[in-house]
N, C-alpha and C positions, 0 to 999 in steps of 0.2 A: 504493500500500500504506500511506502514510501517515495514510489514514483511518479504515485498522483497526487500530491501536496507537497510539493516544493517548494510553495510561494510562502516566505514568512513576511510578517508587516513587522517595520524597522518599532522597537520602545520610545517612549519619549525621553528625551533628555542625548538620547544618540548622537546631535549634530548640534554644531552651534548654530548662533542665528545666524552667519553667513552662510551655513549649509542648508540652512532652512528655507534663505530665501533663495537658493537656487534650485531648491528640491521643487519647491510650488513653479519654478517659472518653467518646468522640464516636462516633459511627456508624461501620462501615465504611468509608460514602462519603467522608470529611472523611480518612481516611487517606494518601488518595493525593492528590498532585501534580495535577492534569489542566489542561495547558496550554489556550490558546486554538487551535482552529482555522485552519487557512490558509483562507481565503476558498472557494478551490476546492473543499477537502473539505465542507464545509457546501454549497457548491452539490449535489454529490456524492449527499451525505445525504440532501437534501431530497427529491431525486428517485428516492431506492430504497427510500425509507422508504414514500415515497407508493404508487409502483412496487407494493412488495411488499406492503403491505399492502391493495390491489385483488385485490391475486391470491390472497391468502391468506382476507381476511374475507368473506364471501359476501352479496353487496348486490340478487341475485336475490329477489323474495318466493317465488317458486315453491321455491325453498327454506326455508323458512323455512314456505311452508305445509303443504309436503310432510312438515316435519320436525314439525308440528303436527297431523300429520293420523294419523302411527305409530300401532299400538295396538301399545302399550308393554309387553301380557302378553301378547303371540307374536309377538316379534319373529324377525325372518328374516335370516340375514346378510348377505343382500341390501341390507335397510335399514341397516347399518352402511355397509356399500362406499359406497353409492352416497353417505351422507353425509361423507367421508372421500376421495370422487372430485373434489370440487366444482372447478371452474374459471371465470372468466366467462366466458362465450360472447357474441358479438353477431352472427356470423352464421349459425352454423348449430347441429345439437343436439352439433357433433362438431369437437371442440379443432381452429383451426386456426391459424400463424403470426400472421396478420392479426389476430386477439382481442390478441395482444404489443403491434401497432405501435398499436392502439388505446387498450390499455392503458398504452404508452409517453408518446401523447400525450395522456393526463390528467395522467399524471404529470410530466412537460414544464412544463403550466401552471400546473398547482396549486404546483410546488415554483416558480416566477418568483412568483406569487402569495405564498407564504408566504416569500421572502426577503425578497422589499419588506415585508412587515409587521412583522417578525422578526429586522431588520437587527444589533442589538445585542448578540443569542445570541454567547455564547463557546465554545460545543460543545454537544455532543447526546449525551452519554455517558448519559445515563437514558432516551434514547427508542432509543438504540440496542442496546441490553442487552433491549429491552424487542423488538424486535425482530426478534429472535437469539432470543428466547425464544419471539415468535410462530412463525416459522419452523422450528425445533425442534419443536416440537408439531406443525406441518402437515405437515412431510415425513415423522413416524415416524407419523402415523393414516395416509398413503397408503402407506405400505413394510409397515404393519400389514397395512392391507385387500387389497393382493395378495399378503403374506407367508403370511398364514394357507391362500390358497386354491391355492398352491401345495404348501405343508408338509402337507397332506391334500389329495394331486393330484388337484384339480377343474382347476382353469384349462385344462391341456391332458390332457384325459385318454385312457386310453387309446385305441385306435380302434373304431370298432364295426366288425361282420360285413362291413355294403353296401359301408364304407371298406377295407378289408382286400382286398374285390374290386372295386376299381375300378382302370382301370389308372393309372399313374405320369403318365403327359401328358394323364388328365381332373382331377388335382386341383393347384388352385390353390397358388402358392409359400406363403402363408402358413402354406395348411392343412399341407402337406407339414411343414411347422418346426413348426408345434403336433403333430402325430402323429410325430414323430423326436424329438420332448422326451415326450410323453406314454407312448411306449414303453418311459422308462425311471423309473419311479415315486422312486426312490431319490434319482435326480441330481436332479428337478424338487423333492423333499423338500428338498436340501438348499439347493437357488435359494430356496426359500422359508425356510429357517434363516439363510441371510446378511441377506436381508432384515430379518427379524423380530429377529435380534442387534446390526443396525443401530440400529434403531428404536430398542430398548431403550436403547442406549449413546446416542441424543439426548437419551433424556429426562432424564439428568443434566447439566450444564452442564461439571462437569470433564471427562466422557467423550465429550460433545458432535461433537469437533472428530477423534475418532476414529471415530463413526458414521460423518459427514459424508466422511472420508478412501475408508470402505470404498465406500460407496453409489456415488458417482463414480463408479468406473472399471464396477461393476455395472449404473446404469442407464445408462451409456454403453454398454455391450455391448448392452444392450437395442434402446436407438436404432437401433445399427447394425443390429442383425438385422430391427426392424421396418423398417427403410429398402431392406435386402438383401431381404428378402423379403413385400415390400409390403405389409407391418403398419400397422394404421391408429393403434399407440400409442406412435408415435415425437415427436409432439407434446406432448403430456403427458409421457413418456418427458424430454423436455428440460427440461421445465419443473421437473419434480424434482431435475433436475442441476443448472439455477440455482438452486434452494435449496440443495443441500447446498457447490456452490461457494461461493456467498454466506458460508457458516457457517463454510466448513475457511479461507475468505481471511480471518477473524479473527486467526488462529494464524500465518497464513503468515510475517509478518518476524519473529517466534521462530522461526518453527521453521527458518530462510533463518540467522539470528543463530547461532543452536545448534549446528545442524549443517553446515551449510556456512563460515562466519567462523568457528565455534569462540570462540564470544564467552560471556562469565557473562550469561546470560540470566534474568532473572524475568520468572516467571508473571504473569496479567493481577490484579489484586486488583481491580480495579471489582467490589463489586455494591452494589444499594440495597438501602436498610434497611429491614428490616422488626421496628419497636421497636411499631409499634402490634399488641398482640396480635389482634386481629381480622382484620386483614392480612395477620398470618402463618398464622393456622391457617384462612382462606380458599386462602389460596397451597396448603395443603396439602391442605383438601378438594375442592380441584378438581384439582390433580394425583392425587391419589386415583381421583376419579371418571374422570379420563382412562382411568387406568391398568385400573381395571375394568368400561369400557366395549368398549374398543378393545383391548385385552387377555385379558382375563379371558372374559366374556359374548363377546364374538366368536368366540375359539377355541372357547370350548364347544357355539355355535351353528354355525360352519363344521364342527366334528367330526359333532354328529349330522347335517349335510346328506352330509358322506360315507359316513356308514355307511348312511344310506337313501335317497337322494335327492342323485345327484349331477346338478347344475345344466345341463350342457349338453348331456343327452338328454332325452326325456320317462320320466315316473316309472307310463308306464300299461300294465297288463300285457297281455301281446298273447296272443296265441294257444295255446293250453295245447300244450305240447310241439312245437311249428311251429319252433322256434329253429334256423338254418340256411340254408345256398346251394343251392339247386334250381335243376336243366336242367329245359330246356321239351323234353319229348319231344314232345309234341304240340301244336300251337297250330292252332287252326280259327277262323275268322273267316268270319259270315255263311255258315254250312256247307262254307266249302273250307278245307283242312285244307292250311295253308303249310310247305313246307321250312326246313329250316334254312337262313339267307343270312346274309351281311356284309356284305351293303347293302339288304336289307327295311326300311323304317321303320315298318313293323307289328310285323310279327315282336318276339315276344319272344325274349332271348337268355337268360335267366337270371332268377330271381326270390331275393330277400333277405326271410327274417321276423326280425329281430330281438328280441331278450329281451322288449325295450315295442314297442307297438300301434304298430308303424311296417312297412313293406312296400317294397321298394325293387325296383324293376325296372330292369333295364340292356337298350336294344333303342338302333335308328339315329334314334328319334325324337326332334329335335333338344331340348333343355335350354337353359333359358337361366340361367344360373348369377344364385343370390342371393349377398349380399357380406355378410361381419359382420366386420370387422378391428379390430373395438373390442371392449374386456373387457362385456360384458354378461351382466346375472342376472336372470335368469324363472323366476317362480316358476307361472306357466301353460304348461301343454302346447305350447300352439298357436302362442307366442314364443320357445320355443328351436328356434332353427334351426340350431344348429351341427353336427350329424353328416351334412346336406346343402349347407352353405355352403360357395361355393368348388372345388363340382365339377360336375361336366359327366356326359354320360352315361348317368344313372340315375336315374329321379324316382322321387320320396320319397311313400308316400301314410301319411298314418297315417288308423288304421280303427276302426271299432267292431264290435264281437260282438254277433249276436244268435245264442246259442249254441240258444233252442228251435229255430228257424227254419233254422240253420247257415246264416247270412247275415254276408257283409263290408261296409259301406258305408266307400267308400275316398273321403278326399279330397287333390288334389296338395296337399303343404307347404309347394311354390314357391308363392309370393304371384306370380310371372310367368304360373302358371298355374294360378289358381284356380277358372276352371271347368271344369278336370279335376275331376270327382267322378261314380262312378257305384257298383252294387252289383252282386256277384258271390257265388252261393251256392257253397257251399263242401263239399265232401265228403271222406273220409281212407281208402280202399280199407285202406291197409296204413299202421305207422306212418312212413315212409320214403317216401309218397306223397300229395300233395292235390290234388284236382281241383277246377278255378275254372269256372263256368260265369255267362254274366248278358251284358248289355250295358252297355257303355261310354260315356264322355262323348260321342262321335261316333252313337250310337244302333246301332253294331254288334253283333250276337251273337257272344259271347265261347265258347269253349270251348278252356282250358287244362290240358296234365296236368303235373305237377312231382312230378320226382323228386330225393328230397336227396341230396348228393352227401357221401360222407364224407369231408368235406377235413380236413386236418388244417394246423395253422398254423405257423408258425417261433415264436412268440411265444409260444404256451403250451404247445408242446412245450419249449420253454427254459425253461420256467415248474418244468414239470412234472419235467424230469431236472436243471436244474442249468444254470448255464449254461457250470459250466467243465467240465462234461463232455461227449465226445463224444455228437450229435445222433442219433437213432436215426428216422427220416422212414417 
């Protein structure tokens, strides 16, 4: 802990009054006392300085071309996230421990490297301040960019229809935690206001060490859920908690002094100065610009993706009035018309239209589950996969209307099973009934009848009466 309180404030009685009046007529930084160094702390130093600012500054070009390539009058807040996600990576597209020990051992040889040159340094109190300052800015753009997209519940949002009917042991643990938080829009608002009040309290330097305090124990709860239930942003999840540990162990022998010794404690008074006016009102139009990038313009841009366009369905309108769960009363294949079974893998058991162009069928033919455990944003149809990732039992087709023709052309959403696609013409006897007719990816003749069933849900019947009031089903 000794290399995060450095700073002593000079006793009175230390300088005479010619010292005194040159102490007031000097910078900030000439105020204070700042011993030398133990040997150790500087070793210390050298290697978390190095450390952290790999992980912090983005040495990617792909970044940088990415970030060059934006167009800058419609942006997406997409393009925010993902600039505010950044991590190195060296083996894969997807944060793993191993990018750490990599990262560790640059930083290993660079700080051997920069001791032996730099023998003579007495401290690092300006590169450390400097630091503390990068860090601050990195961890509230990342508490921004998933703050915002919970406090206007996208990230886990509700559940759809086909999710709603699938059973409990065909969906995946993670999914089940994303639809058990998305169910409750309120509590997921307010994961995303601690977030976002975190943030905020970094980007001051006094209130810094109180972000830093809250964020802790929050993206630690995080870690553990993605670990509990095999989340894939428990990696990243960490690496946010070394930054804000990093930032609260500045404060820690004050706050160890103050309230545990009961000791007269003073606050940190290091900073540097900022006398050259160009300096200083650079410092402030870039804090500026942080504030109304990643702030301002983000919110405004994550707000209207929720009022129109929430990220993790598609945004294409499906079937005019189809919205609903249909029994297969009748299913015929190649002219013989199948019973109902529990172990047909023909057979249809049930069919899903969803509000967008998506179609979800539940029968015994096997699924081979797609994975998404990581936060991703598509702004295309055809890459948001999350209202089928992570279950079993029901392939996903999304379709196009040819409404002269009353034709569906369905393709699977599984990437496992891509050459499921075939077309099935479509007819609506009554509004409460569609008939599917055509063949299939296997070159069978299809003929399906579905009728909707009028289910009613636990979830928006609590919507619709209240939820503290008795259920009426």
């Amino acid at each position: 802990m000794a290399l995060l309180n450095k700073l002593v404030v000079p006793t009175e009685g230390t300088h005479n009054e010619h010292s005194v009046k040159d102490v007031l007529g000097t910078s900030r930084e000439s105020q204070v006392f700042t011993p030398e160094w133990k040997n150790y702390e500087k070793i210390l130093f050298r290697f978390f300085f190095i450390y952290f600012s790999l992980q912090v500054i983005p040495l990617d070009w792909k970044y940088y071309r990415d970030l060059i390539s934006l167009d800058w009058f419609s942006l997406h807040f997409g393009n925010f996230f993902y600039l505010a996600h950044y991590t190195p990576r060296f083996f894969s597209n997807v944060p793993v421990f191993e990018d750490w020990l990599v990262t560790g051992a640059i930083a290993i040889a660079g700080a051997i490297v920069w001791g032996l040159a730099d023998q003579r340094r007495r401290e690092y109190n300006k590169l450390y301040y400097w630091l503390r300052v990068a860090l601050r800015y990195r961890l509230a753009a990342a508490l921004l960019a998933y703050g915002f997209i919970k406090f206007f519940p996208m990230q886990m949002p509700l559940p759809s229809l086909s999710n709603l009917n699938t059973h409990y042991g065909d969906i995946a643990d993670w999914k089940v935690f994303s639809m058990s938080t998305g169910i409750v829009p309120g509590y997921e608002s307010f994961l995303g206001l601690v977030e976002i009040s975190a943030a905020l309290l970094l980007l001051y330097r006094k209130t810094a060490s109180i972000g830093a305090f809250i964020i802790i124990p929050f993206t630690g709860n995080v870690i553990l859920s993605n670990l509990a239930y095999e989340g894939g942003e428990y990696v990243y999840g960490s690496l946010l908690a070394s930054f804000a540990i990093f930032l609260l162990a500045y404060d820690v022998p004050r706050l160890i002094s103050l309230t545990s010794q009961e000791k007269i404690t003073s606050p940190p008074r290091f900073k540097p100065s900022f006398a050259d006016d160009s300096i200083r009102n650079a410092r402030i139009i870039l804090k500026s610009v942080f504030v109304f990038v990643f702030v301002v313009l983000y919110a405004f841009r994550t707000y209207a993706s929720y009022s129109e366009d929430i990220y993790q369905y598609p945004n294409s309108k499906g079937l005019a009035g189809a919205s609903g769960i249909y029994t297969v009363t009748q299913f015929s294949i190649n002219g013989k018309e199948l019973p109902p079974s529990a172990t047909d893998p023909l057979r249809w058991k049930d069919v899903v239209f969803e509000k967008w162009a998506t179609l979800s069928i539940r029968s015994n033919s096997p699924v081979v589950p797609q994975i998404a455990t990581t936060e991703e944003i598509f702004t295309d149809n055809d890459d948001r996969i999350y209202e089928f990732s992570g279950t079993t039992s029901r392939h996903y087709y999304t379709y196009r209307i040819d409404s002269a023709q009353h034709v569906l052309t369905l393709k699977n959403r599984n990437s496992h099973h891509a050459a499921d696609q075939f077309t099935l013409k479509y007819e609506r006897p009554a509004n409460d009934q569609i008939v599917l007719s055509g063949i299939n990816a296997q070159n069978d003749s299809l003929r399906v009848v579905l009728h909707r069933i009028d289910k009613k849900y636990l979830l928006q019947e609590a919507a619709k009466q209240g939820r503290r009031r008795g259920l009426k089903l």
